[in-house]
KOLPA-242376 format. One record per residue: x, y, z of N, C-alpha, C, O in turn; residue in three letters; residue number from 1. Coordinates in nm, 3 decimals. Layout:
mardren nx X&ny Y&nz Z&cax X&cay Y&caz Z&cx X&cy Y&cz Z&ox X&oy Y&oz Z&r ALA&k NUM
...
***
This chain:
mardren nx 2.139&ny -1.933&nz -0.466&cax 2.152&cay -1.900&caz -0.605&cx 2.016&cy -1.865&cz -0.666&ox 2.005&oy -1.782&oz -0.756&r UNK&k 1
mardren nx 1.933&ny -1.918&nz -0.623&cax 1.737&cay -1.896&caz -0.672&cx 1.748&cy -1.763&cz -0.655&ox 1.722&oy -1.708&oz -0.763&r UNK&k 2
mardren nx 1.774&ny -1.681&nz -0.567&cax 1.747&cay -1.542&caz -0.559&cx 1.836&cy -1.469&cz -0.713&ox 1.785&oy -1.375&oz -0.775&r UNK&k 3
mardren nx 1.983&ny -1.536&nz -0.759&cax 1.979&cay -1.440&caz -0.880&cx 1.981&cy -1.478&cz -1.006&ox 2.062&oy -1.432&oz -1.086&r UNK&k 4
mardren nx 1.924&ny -1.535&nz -1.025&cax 1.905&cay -1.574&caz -1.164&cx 1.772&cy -1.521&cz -1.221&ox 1.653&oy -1.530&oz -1.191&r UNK&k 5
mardren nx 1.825&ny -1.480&nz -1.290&cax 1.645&cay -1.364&caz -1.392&cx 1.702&cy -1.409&cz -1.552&ox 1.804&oy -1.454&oz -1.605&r UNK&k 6
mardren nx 1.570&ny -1.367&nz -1.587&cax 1.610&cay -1.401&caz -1.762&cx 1.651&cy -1.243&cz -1.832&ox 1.643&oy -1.130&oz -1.784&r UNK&k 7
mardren nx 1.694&ny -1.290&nz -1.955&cax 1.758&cay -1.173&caz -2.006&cx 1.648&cy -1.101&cz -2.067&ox 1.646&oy -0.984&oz -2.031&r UNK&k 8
mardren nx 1.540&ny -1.139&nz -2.162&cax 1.421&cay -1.097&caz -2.224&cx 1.358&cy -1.027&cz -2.193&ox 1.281&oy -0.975&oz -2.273&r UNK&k 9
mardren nx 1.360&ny -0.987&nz -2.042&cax 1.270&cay -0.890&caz -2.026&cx 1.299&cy -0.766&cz -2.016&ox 1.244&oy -0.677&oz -1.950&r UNK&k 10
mardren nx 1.421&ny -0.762&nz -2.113&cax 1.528&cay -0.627&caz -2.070&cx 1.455&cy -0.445&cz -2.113&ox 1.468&oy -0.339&oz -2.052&r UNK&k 11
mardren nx 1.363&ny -0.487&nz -2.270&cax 1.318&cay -0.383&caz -2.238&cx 1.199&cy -0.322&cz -2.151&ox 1.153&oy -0.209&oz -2.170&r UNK&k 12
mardren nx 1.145&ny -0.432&nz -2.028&cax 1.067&cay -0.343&caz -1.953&cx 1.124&cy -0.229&cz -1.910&ox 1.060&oy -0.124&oz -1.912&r UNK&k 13
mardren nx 1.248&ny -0.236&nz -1.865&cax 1.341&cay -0.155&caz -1.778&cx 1.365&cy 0.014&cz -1.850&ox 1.428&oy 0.107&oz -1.800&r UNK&k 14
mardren nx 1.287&ny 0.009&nz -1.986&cax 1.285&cay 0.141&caz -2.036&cx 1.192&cy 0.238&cz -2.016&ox 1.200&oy 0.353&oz -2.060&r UNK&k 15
mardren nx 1.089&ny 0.187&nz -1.938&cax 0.972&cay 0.260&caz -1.907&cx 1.038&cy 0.375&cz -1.768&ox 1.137&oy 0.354&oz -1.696&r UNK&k 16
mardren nx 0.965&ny 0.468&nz -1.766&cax 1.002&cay 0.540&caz -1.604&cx 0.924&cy 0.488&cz -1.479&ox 0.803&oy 0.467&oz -1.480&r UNK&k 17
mardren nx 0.996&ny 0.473&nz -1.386&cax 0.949&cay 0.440&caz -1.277&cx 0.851&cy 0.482&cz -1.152&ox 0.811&oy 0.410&oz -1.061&r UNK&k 18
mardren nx 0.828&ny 0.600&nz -1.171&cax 0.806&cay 0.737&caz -1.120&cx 0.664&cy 0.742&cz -1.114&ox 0.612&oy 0.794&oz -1.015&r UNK&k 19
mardren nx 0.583&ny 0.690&nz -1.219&cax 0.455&cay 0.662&caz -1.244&cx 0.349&cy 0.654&cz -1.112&ox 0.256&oy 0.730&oz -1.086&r UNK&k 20
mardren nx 0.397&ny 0.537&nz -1.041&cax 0.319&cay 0.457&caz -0.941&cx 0.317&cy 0.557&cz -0.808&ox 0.227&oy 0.548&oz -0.724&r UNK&k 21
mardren nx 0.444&ny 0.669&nz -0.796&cax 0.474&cay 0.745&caz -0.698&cx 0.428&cy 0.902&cz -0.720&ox 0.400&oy 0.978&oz -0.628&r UNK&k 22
mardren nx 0.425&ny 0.937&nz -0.874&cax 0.422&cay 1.080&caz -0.932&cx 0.330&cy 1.143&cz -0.869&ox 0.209&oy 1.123&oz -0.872&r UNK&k 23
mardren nx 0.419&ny 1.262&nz -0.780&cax 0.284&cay 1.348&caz -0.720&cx 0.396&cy 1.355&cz -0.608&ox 0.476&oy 1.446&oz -0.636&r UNK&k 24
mardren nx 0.428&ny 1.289&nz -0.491&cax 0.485&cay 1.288&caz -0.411&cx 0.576&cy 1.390&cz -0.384&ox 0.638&oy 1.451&oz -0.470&r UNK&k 25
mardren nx 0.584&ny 1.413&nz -0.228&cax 0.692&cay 1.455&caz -0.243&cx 0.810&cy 1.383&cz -0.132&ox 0.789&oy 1.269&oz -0.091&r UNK&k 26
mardren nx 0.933&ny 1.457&nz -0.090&cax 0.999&cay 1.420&caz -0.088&cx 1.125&cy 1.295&cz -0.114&ox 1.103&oy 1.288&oz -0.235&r UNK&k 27
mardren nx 1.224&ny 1.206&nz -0.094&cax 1.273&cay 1.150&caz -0.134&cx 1.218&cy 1.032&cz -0.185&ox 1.110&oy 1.012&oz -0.129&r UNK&k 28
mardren nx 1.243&ny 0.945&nz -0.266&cax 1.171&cay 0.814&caz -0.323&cx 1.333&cy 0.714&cz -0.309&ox 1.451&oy 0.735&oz -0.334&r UNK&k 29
mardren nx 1.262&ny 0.616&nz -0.262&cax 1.363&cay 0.509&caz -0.269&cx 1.338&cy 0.422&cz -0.397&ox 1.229&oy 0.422&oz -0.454&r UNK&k 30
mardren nx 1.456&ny 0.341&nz -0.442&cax 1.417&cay 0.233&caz -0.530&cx 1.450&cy 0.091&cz -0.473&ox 1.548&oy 0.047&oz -0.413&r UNK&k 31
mardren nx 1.287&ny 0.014&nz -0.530&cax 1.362&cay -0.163&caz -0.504&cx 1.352&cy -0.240&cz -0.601&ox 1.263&oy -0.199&oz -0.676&r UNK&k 32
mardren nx 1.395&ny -0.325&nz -0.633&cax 1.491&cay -0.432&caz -0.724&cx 1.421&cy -0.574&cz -0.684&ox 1.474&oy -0.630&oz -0.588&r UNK&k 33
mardren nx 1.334&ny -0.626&nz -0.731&cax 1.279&cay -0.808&caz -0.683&cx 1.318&cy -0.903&cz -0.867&ox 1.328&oy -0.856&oz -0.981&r UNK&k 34
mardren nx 1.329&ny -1.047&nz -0.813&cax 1.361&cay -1.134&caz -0.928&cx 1.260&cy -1.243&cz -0.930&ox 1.171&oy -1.261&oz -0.846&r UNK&k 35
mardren nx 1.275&ny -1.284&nz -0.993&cax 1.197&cay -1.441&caz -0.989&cx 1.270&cy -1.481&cz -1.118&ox 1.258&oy -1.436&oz -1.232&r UNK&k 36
mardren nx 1.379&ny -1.609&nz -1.051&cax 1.475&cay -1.676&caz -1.135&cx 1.448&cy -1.719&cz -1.266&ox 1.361&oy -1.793&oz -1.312&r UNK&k 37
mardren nx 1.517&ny -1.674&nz -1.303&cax 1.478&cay -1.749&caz -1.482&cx 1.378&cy -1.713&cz -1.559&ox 1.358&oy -1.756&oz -1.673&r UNK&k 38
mardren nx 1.291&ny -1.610&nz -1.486&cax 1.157&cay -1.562&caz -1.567&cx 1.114&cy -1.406&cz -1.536&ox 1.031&oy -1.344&oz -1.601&r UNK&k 39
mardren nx 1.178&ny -1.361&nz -1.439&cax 1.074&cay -1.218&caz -1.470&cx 1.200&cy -1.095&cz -1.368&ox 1.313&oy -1.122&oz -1.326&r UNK&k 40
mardren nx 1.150&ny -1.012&nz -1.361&cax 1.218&cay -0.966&caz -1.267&cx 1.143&cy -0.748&cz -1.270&ox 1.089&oy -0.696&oz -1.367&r UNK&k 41
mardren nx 1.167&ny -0.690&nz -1.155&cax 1.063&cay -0.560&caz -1.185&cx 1.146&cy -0.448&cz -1.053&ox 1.202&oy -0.470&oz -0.946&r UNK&k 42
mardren nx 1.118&ny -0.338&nz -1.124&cax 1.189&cay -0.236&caz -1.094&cx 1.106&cy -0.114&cz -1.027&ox 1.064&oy -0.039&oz -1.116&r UNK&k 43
mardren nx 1.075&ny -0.078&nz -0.917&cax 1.012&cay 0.060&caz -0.906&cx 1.063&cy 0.123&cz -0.766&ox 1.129&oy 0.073&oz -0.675&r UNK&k 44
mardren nx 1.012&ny 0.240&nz -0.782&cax 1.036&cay 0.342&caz -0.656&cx 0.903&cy 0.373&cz -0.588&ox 0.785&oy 0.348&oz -0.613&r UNK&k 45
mardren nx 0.976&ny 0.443&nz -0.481&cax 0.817&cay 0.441&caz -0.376&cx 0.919&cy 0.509&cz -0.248&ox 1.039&oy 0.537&oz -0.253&r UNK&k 46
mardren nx 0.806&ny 0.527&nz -0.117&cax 0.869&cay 0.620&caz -0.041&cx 0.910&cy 0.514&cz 0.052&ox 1.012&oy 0.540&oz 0.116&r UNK&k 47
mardren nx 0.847&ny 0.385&nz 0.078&cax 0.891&cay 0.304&caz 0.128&cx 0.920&cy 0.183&cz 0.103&ox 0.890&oy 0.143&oz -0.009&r UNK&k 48
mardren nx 0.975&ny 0.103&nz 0.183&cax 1.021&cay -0.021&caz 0.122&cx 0.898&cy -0.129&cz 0.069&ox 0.903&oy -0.219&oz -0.015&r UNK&k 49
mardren nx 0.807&ny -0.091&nz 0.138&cax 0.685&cay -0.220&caz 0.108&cx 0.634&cy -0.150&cz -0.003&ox 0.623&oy -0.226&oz -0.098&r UNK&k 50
mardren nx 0.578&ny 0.031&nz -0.042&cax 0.538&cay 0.034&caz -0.154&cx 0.596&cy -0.013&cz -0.269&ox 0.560&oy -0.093&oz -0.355&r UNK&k 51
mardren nx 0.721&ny 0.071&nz -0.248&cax 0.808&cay -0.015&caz -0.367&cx 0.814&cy -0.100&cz -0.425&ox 0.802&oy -0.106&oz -0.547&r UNK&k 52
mardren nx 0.845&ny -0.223&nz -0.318&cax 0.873&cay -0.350&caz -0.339&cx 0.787&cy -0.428&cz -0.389&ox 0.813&oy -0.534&oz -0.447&r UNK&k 53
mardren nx 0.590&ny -0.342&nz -0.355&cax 0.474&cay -0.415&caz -0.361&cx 0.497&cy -0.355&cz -0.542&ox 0.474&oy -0.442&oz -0.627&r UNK&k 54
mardren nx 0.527&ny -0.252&nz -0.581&cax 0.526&cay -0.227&caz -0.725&cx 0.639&cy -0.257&cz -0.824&ox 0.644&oy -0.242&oz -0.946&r UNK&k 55
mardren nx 0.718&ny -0.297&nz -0.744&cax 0.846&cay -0.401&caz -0.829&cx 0.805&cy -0.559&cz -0.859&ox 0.850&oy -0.630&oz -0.949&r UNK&k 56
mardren nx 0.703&ny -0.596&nz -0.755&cax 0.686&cay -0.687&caz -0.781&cx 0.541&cy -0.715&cz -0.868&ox 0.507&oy -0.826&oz -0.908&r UNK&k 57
mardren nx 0.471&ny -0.600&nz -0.886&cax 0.350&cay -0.603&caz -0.983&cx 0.461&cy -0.615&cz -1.144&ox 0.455&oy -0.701&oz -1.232&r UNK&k 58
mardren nx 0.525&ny -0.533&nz -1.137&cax 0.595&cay -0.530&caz -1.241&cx 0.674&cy -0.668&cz -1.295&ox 0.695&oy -0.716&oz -1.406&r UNK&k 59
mardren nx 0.704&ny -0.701&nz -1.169&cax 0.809&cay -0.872&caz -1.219&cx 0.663&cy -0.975&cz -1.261&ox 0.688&oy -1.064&oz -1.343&r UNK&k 60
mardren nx 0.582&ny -0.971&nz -1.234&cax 0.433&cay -1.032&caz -1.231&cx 0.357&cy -1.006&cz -1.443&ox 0.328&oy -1.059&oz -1.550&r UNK&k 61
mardren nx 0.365&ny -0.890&nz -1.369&cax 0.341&cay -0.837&caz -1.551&cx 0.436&cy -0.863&cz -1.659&ox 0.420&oy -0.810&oz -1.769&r UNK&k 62
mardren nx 0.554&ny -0.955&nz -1.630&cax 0.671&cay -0.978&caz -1.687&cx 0.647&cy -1.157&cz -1.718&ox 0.718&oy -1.215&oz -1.799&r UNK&k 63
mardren nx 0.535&ny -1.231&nz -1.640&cax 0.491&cay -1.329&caz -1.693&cx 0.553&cy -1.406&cz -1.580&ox 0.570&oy -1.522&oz -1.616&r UNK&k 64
mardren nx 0.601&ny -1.378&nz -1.425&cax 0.620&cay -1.445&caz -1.306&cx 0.504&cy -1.453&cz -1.213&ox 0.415&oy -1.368&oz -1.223&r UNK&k 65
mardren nx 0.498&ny -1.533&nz -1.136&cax 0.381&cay -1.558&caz -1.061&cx 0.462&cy -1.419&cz -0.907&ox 0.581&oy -1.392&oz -0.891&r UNK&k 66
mardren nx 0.379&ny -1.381&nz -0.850&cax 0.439&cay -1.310&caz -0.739&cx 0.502&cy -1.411&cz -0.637&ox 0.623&oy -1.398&oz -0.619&r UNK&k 67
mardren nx 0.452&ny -1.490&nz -0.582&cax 0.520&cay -1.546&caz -0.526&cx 0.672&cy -1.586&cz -0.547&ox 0.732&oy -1.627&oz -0.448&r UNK&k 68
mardren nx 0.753&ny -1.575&nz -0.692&cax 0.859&cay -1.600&caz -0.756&cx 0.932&cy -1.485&cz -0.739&ox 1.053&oy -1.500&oz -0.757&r UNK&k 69
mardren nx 0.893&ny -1.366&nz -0.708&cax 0.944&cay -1.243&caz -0.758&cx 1.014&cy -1.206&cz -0.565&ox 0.948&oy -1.192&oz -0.462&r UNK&k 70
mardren nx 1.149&ny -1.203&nz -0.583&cax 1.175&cay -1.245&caz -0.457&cx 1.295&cy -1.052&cz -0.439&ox 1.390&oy -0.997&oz -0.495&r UNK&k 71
mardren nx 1.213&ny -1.032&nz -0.341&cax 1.312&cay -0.866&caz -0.334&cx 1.448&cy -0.870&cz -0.322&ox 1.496&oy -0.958&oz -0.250&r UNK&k 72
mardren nx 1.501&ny -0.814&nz -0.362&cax 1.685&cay -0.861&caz -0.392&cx 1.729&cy -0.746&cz -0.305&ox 1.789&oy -0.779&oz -0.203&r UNK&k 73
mardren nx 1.702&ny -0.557&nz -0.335&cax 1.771&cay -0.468&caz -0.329&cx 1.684&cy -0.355&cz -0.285&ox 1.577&oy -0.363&oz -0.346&r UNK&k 74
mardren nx 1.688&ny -0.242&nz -0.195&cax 1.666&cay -0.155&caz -0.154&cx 1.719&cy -0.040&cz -0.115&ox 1.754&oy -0.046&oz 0.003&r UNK&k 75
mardren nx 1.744&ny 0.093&nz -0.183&cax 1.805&cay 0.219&caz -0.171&cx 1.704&cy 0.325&cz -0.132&ox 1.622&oy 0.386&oz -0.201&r UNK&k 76
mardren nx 1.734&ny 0.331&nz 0.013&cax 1.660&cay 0.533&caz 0.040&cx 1.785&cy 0.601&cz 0.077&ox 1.880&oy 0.533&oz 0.115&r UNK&k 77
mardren nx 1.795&ny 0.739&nz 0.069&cax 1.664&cay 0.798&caz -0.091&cx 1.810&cy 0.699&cz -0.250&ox 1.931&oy 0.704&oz -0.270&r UNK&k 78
mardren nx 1.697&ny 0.632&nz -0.313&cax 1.780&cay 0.622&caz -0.440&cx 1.885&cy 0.649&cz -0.451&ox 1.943&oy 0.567&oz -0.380&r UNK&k 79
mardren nx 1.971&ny 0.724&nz -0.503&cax 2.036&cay 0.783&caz -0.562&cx 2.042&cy 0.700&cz -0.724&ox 1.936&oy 0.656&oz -0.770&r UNK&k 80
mardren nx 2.132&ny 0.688&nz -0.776&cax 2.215&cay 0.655&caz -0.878&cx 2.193&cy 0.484&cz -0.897&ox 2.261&oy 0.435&oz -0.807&r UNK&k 81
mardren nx 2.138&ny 0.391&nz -0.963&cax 2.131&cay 0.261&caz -0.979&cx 2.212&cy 0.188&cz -1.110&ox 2.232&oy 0.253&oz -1.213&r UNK&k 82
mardren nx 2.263&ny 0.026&nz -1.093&cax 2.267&cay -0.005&caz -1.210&cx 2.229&cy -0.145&cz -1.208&ox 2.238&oy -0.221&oz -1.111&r UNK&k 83
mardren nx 2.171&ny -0.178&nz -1.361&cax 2.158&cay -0.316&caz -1.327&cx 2.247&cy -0.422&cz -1.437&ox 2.233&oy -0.394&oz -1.556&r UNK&k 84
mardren nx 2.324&ny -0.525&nz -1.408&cax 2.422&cay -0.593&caz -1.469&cx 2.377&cy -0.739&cz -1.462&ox 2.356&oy -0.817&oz -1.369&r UNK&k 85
mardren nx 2.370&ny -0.749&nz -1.634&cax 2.331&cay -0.890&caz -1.665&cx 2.459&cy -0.976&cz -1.682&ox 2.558&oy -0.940&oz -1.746&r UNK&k 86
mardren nx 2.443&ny -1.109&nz -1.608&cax 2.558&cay -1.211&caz -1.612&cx 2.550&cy -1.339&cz -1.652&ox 2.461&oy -1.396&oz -1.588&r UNK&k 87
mardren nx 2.601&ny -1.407&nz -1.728&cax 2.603&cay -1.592&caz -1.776&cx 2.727&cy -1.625&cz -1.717&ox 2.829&oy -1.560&oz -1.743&r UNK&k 88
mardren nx 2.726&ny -1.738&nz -1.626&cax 2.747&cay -1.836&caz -1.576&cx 2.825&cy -1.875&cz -1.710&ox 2.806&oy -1.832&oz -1.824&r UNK&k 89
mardren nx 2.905&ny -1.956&nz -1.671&cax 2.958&cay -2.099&caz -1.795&cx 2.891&cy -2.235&cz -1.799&ox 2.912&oy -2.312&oz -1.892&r UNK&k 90
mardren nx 2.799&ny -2.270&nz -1.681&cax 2.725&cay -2.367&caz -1.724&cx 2.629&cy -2.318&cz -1.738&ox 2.534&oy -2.379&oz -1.689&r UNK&k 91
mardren nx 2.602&ny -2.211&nz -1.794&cax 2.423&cay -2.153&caz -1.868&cx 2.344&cy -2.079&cz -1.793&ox 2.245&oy -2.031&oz -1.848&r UNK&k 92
mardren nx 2.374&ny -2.042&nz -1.606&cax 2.258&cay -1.976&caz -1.537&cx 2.313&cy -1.837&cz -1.567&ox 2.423&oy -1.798&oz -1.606&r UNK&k 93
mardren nx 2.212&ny -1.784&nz -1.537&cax 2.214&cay -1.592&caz -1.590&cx 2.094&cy -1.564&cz -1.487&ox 1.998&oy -1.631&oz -1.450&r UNK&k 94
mardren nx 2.142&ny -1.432&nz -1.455&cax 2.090&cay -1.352&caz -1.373&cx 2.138&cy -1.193&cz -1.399&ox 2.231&oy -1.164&oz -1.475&r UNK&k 95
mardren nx 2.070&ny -1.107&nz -1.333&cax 2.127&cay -0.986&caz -1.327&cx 2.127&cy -0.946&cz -1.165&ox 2.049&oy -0.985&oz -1.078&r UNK&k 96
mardren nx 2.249&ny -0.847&nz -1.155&cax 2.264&cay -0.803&caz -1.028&cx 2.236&cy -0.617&cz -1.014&ox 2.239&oy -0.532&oz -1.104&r UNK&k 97
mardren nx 2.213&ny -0.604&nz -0.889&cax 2.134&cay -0.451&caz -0.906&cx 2.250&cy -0.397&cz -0.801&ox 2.293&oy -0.455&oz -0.702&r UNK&k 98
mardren nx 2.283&ny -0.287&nz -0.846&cax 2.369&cay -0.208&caz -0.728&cx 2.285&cy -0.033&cz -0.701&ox 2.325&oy 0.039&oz -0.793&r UNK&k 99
mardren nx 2.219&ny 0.021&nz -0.637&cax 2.165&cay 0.168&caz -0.600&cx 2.209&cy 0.220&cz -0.491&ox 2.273&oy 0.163&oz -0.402&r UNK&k 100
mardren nx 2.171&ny 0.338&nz -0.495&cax 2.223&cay 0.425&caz -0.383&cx 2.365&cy 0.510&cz -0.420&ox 2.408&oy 0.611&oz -0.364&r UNK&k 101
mardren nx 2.416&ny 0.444&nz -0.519&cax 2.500&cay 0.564&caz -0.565&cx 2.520&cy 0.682&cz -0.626&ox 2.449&oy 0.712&oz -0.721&r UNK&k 102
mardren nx 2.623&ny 0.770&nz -0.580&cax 2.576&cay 0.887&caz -0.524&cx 2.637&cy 0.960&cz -0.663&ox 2.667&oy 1.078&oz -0.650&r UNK&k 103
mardren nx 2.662&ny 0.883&nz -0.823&cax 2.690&cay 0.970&caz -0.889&cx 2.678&cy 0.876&cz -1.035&ox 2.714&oy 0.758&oz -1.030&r UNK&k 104
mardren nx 2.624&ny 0.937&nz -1.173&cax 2.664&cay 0.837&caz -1.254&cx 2.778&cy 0.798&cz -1.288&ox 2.793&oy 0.681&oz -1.322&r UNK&k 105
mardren nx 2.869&ny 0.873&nz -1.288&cax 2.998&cay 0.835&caz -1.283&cx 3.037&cy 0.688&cz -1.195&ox 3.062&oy 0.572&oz -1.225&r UNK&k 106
mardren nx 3.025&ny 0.774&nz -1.066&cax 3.040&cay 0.608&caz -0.942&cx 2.948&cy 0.517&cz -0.983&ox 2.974&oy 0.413&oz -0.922&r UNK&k 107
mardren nx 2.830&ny 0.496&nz -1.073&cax 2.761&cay 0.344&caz -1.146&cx 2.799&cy 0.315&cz -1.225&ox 2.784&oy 0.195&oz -1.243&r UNK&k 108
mardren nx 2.870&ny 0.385&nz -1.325&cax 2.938&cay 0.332&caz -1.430&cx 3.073&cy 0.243&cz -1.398&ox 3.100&oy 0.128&oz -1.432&r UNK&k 109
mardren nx 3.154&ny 0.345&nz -1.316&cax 3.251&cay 0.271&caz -1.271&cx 3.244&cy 0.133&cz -1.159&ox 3.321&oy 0.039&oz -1.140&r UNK&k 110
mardren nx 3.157&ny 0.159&nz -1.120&cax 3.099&cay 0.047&caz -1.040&cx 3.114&cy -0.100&cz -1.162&ox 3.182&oy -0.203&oz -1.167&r UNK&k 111
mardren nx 2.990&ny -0.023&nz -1.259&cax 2.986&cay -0.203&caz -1.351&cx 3.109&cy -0.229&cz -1.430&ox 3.124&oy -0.341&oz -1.479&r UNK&k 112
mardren nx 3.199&ny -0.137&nz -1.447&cax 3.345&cay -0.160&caz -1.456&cx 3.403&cy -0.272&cz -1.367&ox 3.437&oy -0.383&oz -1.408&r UNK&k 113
mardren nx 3.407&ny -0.240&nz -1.275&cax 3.457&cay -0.339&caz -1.093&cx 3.390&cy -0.466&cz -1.146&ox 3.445&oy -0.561&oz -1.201&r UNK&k 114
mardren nx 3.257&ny -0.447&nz -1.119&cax 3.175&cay -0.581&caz -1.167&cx 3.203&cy -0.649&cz -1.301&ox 3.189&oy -0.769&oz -1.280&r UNK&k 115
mardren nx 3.223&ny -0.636&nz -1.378&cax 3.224&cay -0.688&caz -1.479&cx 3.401&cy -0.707&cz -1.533&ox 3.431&oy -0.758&oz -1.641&r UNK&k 116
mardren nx 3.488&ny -0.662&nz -1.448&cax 3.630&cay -0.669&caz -1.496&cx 3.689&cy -0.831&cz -1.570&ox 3.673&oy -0.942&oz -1.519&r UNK&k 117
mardren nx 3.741&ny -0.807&nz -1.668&cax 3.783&cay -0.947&caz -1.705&cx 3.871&cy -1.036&cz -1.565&ox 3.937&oy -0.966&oz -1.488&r UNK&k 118
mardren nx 3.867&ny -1.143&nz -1.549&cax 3.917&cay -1.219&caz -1.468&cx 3.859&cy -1.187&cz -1.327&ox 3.915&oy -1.267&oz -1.252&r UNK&k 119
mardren nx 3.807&ny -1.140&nz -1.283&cax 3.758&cay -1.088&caz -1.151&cx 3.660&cy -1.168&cz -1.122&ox 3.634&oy -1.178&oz -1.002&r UNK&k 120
mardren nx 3.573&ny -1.252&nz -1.226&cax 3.478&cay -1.344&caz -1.120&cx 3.451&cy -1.463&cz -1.235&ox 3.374&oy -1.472&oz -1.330&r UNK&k 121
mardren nx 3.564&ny -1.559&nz -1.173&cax 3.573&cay -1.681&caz -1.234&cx 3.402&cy -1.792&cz -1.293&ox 3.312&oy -1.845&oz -1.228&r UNK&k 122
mardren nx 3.423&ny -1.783&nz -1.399&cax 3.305&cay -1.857&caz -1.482&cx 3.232&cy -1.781&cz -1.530&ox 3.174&oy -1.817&oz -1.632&r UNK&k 123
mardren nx 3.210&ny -1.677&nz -1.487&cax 3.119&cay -1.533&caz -1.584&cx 3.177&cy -1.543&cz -1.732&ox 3.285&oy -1.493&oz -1.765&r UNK&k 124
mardren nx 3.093&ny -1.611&nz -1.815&cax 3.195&cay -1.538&caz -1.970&cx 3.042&cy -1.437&cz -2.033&ox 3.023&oy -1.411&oz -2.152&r UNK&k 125
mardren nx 2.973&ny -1.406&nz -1.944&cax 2.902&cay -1.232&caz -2.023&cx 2.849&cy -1.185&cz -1.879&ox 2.779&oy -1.239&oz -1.794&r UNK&k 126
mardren nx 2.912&ny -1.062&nz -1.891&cax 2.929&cay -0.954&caz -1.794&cx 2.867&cy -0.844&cz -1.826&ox 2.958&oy -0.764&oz -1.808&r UNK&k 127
mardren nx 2.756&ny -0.767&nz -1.870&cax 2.706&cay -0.650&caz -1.921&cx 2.629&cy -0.586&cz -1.878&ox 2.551&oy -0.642&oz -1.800&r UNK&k 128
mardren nx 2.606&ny -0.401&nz -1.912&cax 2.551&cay -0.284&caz -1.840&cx 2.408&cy -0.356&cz -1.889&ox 2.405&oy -0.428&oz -1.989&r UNK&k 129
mardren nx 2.318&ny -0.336&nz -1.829&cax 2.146&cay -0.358&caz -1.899&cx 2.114&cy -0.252&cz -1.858&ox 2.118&oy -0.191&oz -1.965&r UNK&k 130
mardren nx 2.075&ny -0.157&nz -1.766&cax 1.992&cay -0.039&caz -1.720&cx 2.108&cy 0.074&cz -1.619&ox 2.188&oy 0.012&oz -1.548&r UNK&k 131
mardren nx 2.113&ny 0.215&nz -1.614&cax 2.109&cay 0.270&caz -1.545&cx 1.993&cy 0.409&cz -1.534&ox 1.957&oy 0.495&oz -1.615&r UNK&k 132
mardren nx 1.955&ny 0.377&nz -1.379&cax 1.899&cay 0.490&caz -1.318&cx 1.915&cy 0.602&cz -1.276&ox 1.959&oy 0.586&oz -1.162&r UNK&k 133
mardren nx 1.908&ny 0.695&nz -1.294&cax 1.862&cay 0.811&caz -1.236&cx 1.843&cy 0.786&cz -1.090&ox 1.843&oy 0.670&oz -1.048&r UNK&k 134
mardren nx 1.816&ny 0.944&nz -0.965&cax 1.832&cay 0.900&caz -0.828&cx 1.613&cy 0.926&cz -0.838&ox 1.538&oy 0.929&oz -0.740&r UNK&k 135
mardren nx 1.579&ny 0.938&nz -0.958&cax 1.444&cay 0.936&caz -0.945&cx 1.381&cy 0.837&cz -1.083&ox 1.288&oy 0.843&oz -1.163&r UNK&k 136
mardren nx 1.471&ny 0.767&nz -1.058&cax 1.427&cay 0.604&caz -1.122&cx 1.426&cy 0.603&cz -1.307&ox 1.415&oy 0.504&oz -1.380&r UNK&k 137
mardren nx 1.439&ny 0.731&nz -1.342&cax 1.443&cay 0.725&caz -1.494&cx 1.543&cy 0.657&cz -1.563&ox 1.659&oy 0.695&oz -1.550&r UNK&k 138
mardren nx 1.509&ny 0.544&nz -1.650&cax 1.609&cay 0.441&caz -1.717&cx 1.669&cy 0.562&cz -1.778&ox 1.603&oy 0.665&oz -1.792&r UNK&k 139
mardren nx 1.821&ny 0.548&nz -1.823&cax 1.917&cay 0.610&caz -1.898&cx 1.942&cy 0.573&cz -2.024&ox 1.989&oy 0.637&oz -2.118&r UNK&k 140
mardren nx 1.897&ny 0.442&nz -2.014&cax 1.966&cay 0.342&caz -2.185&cx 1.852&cy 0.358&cz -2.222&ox 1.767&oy 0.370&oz -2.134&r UNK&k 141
mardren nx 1.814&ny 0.362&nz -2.353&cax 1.729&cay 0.268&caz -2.483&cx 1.793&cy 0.114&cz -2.466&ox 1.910&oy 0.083&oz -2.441&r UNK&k 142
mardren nx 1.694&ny 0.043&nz -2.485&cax 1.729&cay -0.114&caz -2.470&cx 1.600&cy -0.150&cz -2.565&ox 1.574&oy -0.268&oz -2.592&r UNK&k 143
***
């Protein structure tokens, strides 16, 4: 359970573009997804899994987690399509869950549909969209 629990507060990092740390590159960019429970959590792309992951987790860090906390959850090459879905527990833990690699916004939307359906995952009473990506990491929402 340590791996998903993130706090909700840090929701508008997730509005910045991701693209930054990679811009210039070429070909495909993957995205990865790391948490550190209850306090931070960080989002970036890169061509591989360790850049990435090494700049998801600068990001969960700059979010006020120690790195060592910031624990890699998720990895998509090439990207495609991401979403990320914040959840409360009924006895109080919250986390968000990351789904990428899909191959359309449509299929992420409907995705956090699945995820979030009433009755479908006993003790969840808040189920909600927080971020979708782009297959080149650009947040979609204002948050």
């Amino acid at each position: 359970m340590r791996s998903a629990l993130i706090a909700y507060s840090l929701a508008a990092s997730m509005v910045t573009p991701l693209s930054g740390a990679t811009a210039g590159q070429d070909g495909p960019q993957g995205i990865a997804f790391v948490q550190a429970p209850e306090q931070s959590y960080g989002v970036a792309m890169g061509p591989t899994p360790q850049s990435a992951f090494a700049a998801a987790t600068a990001r969960c860090v700059d979010g006020g987690a120690f790195a060592e906390d910031c624990i890699p959850t998720n990895w998509c090459f090439p990207a495609g399509w991401s979403v990320a879905v914040s959840l409360m527990h009924q006895e109080g833990f919250h986390w968000r869950e990351a789904i990428c690699g899909l191959p359309s916004e449509a299929a992420a939307l409907s995705t956090v549909r699945a995820l979030c359906a009433p009755g479908e995952r006993p003790g969840i009473i808040e189920c909600a969209l927080s971020q979708v990506f782009d297959p080149q990491g650009n947040p979609q929402l204002e948050n």
